[in-house]
PATI-314424 format. One record per residue (C-alpha): x, y, z; residue in three letters. Coordinates in steps of 0.5 Angstrom, whole numbers, plus 500, padded with zeros to 3 digits. Each point is the difference from the previous one (the first is absolute). Layout:
REM residues N
XYZALA;...
***
This chain:
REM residues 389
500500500UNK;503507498UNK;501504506UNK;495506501UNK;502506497UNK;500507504UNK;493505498UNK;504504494UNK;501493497UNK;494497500UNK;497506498UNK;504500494UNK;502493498UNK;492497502UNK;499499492UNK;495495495UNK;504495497UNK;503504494UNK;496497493UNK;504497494UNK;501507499UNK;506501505UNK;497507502UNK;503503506UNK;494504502UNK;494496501UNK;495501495UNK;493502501UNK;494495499UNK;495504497UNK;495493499UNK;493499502UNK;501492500UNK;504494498UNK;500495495UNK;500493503UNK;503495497UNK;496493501UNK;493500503UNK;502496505UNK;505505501UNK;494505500UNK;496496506UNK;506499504UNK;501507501UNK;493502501UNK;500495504UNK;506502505UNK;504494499UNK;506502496UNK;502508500UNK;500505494UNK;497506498UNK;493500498UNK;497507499UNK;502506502UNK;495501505UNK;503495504UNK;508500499UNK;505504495UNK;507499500UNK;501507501UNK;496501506UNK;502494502UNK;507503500UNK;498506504UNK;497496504UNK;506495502UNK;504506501UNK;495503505UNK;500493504UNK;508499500UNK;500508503UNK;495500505UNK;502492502UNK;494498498UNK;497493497UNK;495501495UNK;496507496UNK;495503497UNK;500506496UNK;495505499UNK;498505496UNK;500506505UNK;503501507UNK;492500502UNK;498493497UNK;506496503UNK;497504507UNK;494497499UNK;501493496UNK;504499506UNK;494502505UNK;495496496UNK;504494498UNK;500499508UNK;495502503UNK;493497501UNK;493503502UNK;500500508UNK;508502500UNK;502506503UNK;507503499UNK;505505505UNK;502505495UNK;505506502UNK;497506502UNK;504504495UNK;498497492UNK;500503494UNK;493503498UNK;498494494UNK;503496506UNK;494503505UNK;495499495UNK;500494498UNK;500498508UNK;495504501UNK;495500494UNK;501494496UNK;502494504UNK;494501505UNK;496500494UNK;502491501UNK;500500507UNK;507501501UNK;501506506UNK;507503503UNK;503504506UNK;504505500UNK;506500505UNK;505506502UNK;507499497UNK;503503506UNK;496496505UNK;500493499UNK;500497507UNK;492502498UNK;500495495UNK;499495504UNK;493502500UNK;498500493UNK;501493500UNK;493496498UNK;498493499UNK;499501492UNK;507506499UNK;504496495UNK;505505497UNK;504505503UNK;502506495UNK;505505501UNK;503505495UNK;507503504UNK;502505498UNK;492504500UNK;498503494UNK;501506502UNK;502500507UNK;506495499UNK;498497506UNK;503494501UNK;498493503UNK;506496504UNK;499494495UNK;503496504UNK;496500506UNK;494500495UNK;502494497UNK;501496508UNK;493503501UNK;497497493UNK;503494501UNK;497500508UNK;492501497UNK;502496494UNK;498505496UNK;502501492UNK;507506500UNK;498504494UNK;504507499UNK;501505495UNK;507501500UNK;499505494UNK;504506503UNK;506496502UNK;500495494UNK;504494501UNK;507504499UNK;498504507UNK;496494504UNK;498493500UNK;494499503UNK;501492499UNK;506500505UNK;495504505UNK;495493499UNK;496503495UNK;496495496UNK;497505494UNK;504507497UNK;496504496UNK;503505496UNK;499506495UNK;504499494UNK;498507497UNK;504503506UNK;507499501UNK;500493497UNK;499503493UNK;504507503UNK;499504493UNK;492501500UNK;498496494UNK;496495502UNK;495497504UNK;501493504UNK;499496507UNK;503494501UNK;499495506UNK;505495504UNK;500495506UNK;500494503UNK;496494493UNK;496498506UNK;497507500UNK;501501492UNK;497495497UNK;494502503UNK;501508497UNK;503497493UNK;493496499UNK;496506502UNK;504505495UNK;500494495UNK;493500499UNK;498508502UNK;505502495UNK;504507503UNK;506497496UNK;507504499UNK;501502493UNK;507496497UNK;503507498UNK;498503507UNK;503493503UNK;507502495UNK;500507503UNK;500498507UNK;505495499UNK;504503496UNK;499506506UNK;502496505UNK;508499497UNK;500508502UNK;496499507UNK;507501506UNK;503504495UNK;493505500UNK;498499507UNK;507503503UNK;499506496UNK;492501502UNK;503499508UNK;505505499UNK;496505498UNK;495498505UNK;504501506UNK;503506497UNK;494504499UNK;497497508UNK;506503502UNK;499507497UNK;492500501UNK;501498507UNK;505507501UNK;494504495UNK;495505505UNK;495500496UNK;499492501UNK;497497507UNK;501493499UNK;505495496UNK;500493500UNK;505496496UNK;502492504UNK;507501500UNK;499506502UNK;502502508UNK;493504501UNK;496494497UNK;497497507UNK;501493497UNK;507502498UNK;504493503UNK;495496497UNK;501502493UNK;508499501UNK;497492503UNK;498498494UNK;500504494UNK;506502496UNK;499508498UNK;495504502UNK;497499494UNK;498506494UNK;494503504UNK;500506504UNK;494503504UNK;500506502UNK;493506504UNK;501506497UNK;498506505UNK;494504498UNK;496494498UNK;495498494UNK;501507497UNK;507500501UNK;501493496UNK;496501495UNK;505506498UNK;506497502UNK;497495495UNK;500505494UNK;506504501UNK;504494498UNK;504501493UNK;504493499UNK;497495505UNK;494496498UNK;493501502UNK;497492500UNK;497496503UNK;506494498UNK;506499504UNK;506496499UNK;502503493UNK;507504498UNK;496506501UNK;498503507UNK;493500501UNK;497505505UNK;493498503UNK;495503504UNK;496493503UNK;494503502UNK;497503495UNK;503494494UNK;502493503UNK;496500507UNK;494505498UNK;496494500UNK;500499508UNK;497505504UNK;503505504UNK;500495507UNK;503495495UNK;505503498UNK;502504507UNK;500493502UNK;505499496UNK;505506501UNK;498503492UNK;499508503UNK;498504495UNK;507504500UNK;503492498UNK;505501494UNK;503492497UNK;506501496UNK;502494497UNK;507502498UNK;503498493UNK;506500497UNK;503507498UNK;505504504UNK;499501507UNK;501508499UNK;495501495UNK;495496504UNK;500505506UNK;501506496UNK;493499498UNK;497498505UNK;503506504UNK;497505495UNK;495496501UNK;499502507UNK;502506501UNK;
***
C-alpha cells in the first residue's frame, strides 16, 4: 500500500485513470449516459453486482473524482456530491431522518440552513431545537427520545461562533446521535470534523472550495453506514453535480492550501486593523485575541479562516452607507472567492429570520461580513478605510 501523501499532494495527485489519450490534465466527461457492452453487463450494473457508471445522475468519472478528493482531504469513506451547497444540507438531512425524528442544531445557522429547519422539515414531522453554542452544558436538556441527528455549523454564519467538536463528538456518541457538520468556513484545509467524530461533513463548494465565484456545487461525505442512505435519497430525487462544476471544483481544490493561506493572511490583518479603528465596536475573528473562544480556535483549526466580522458603531444606517461607500470591495452575498466581499447580514443572508432570531444569533443591524479575497492587504484597508471615514 502506498503510503498517505501529505493535504497538497492528495489534493493534486488525486487524479482519474488517465485514457489511452495520456492526458496530464484529467478531462471532462460531459456524457449523460453510458454504453454497456452486453445486456448482462446492462442487468449487473442495475443490479449493484458489479461496479461501473450508468447515468450521470447517479455517477460520472469526474464527479467521482471530485468526490475522492473530497473524502482523502476530509478523511472520510464515501461522498455524494451535490448540485448546491443547499441540497448537500438538505440530501443529508432528508436522506437521514424520518417522520417523528427530532435534530439538535446549533443556534448560529445559516439562513437557508433555519429555513429548511423551521419550514419545511416539520412539513414531515420532522422537529428541532436549537442549542446555544457558547453554553453547551444546557445541551443535555435538548436530548428527547426521538432526537436523532446533531447539526452544527462551527464556524457560525456570520458570527463565527465556534463549537468544540471534540466535546461534541463525545456527547453525540454518548446519545448515540447521528454527527453532522457544515464545515463550509474551514474547509478540510483548515479543519477536519471527522477527526473530531463526526459522522457527516457538508460542504458548500460554491465557496472557497471553487475560491473563484464561477460555479454552484455542494458536496457530502462521511461515514458509508450514513452515506448509503444519502446516496440512494440523492440517486433518486436527483440534486446532482453537473460534471463541468465536478471538474472545476477538482481542478480548484489542487489551489485550495495555497488559497486559503492568502485568505488568513489577509484576514487576520484586516481583525487586527478593525479592531484598532474608533468607529468600529466589536470584532471578531477566531484567531484573534479578543475572540471570546480564541483558544478553541488555536485546538482545533489550523488558521483562523478567510471571514471576518465586525459592528459598526451607528447602526443600520451606518451600514448601509459604509456598504455603499465602497469602491474596490464587492457587495454580494457569496463568500470565498478572490475577491473581497462585504455583506450586511441583516437585510440580505439573515433577512429572512425575525429580528429575535436574528439578536439570538449575534447578527446586529450594524453587522458587516467581510469575507477576505485575495488581493493586496493594503488596497484592501485602503478602501475600507474611505469607506469609514
Amino acid at each position: 500500500m502506498p503510503p498517505k501523501k501529505q493535504f497538497e499532494s492528495e489534493a493534486i495527485r488525486t487524479q482519474t485513470p488517465t485514457t489511452t489519450q495520456r492526458e496530464h490534465s484529467t478531462p471532462l466527461y460531459l456524457t449523460s449516459s453510458y454504453i454497456f457492452e452486453s445486456a448482462e453487463q446492462a442487468r449487473a450494473l442495475f443490479a449493484n453486482e458489479v461496479e461501473g457508471n450508468v447515468y450521470s445522475r447517479y455517477s460520472n468519472p469526474t464527479t467521482d473524482e471530485f468526490i475522492e478528493k473530497m473524502c482523502k482531504l476530509e478523511g472520510a469513506e464515501m461522498g455524494v456530491a451535490t448540485a448546491s451547497g443547499m441540497s448537500a444540507v438538505f440530501s443529508s438531512l432528508a436522506g437521514l431522518l424520518n417522520q417523528g425524528d427530532h435534530i439538535i442544531a446549533s443556534r448560529s445557522l445559516f439562513g437557508s440552513s433555519h429555513q429548511i429547519l423551521s419550514q419545511i422539515l416539520p412539513r414531515w414531522g420532522i422537529t428541532y431545537s436549537y442549542a446555544d453554542t457558547l453554553n453547551t452544558e444546557q445541551w443535555d436538556r435538548l436530548v428527547k427520545p426521538e432526537t436523532k441527528m446533531l447539526f452544527l455549523e462551527t464556524h457560525s454564519n456570520p458570527g463565527l461562533d465556534l463549537v468544540d467538536l471534540e466535546w461534541a463528538g463525545k456527547f453525540a456518541k454518548a446519545h448515540n446521535l447521528i454527527f453532522a457538520v457544515d464545515n463550509c468556513f474551514a474547509t478540510p484545509y483548515l479543519q477536519k470534523p471527522v477527526q473530531f467524530g463526526a459522522d457527516i461533513v457538508q460542504h458548500s463548494a460554491t465557496k472557497f472550495i471553487d475560491g473563484q465565484g464561477r460555479a454552484i456545487g455542494g458536496i457530502i461525505v462521511g461515514k458509508k453506514q450514513y452515506m448509503q442512505d444519502i446516496y440512494f435519497f440523492a440517486r433518486h430525487s436527483g440534486p446532482a453535480l453537473s460534471p463541468f462544476n465536478a471538474w472545476l471544483f477538482s481542478k480548484s481544490l489542487e489551489t485550495l492550501p495555497v488559497r486559503m493561506e492568502r485568505h488568513c493572511d489577509n484576514a487576520e490583518a484586516l481583525a487586527e486593523y478593525l479592531f484598532n479603528h474608533k468607529k468600529v465596536n466589536v470584532v471578531k475573528y477566531p484567531f484573534h485575541k479578543s475572540h471570546p473562544q480564541h483558544e478553541l480556535a488555536r485546538k482545533q483549526m489550523k488558521r483562523g479562516g478567510g471571514i471576518v466580522c465586525f459592528e459598526i458603531a451607528g447602526g443600520f444606517d451606518h451600514a448601509k452607507a459604509f456598504i455603499d461607500r465602497v469602491e474596490m470591495l464587492s457587495r454580494s452575498a457569496n463568500l470565498g472567492d478572490t475577491r473581497t466581499i462585504v455583506t450586511h447580514p441583516a437585510s440580505t443572508t439573515h433577512s429572512k429570520l425575525t429580528e429575535t432570531e436574528r439578536a439570538a444569533t449575534g447578527i446586529t443591524p450594524g453587522l458587516i461580513r467581510i469575507a477576505a479575497g485575495l488581493e493586496h492587504i493594503d488596497d484592501i484597508i485602503a478602501d475600507i478605510e474611505q469607506a469609514l471615514s
